[in-house]
N, C-alpha and C positions, 0 to 999 in steps of 0.2 A: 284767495278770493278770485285770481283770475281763471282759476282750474274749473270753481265752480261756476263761473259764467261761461267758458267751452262748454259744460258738459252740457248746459239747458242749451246751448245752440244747437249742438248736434243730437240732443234728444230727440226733440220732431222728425230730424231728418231718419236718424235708426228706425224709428218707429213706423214712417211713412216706407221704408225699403221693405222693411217684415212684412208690411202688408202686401206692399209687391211681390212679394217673394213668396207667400202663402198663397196668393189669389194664381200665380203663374202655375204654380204645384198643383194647384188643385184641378189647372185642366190640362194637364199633362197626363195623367190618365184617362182622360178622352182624347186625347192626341193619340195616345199609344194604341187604344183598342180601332181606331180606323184602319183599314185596307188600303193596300194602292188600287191605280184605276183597274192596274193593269195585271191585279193578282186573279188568278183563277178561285172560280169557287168551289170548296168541298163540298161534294155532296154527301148527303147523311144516308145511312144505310137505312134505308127501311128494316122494320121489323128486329132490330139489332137486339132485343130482349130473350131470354129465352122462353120458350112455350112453358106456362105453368101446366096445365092439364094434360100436354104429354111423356106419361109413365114408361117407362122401360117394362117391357114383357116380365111376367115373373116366373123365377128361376122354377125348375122341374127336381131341384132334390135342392140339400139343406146345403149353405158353403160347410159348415165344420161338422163331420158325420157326430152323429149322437154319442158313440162312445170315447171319441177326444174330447168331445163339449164337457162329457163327465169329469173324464180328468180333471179338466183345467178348473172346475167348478170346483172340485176337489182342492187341488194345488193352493185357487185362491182362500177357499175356506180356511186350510191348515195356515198359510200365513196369513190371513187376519189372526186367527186364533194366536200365534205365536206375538203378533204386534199386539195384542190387547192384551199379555202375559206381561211381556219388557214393558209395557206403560204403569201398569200397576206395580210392576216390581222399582220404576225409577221413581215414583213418589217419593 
């Protein structure tokens, strides 16, 4: 009996600190985003994006000359074909 009349004493008081302790929390993140007086300010870089609309020159011959490109078109072709043979063979 006497346990339970502690615990309704000190219930309002628990309950009255949470709220302290919630409401202090809460503007401690505006605490923290303030400046000192005496901090210098960044200034922002204008124009910090990069230009959409200006292209790089285009190139005057191909990067992979025509008959490596074949190769390799090649190359890939034979191993697809080789992977879509092992897939039907592992069913």
């Amino acid at each position: 009996m006497l346990a339970l009349w502690d615990l309704q004493k000190t219930l309002p008081i628990r309950g009255a600190l949470l709220i302290v302790a919630l409401a202090v929390g809460g503007c401690s993140s505006q605490l923290a985003d303030m400046t000192p007086t005496d901090a210098q300010a960044h200034p922002r870089e204008p124009g910090s994006y990069l230009p959409v609309h200006d292209l790089p020159p285009d190139r005057d011959e191909a990067v992979i000359p025509p008959e490596q490109r074949a190769k390799i078109e090649a190359e890939l072709a034979a191993a697809r074909d080789r992977q879509a043979v092992a897939g039907k063979d592992g069913k």
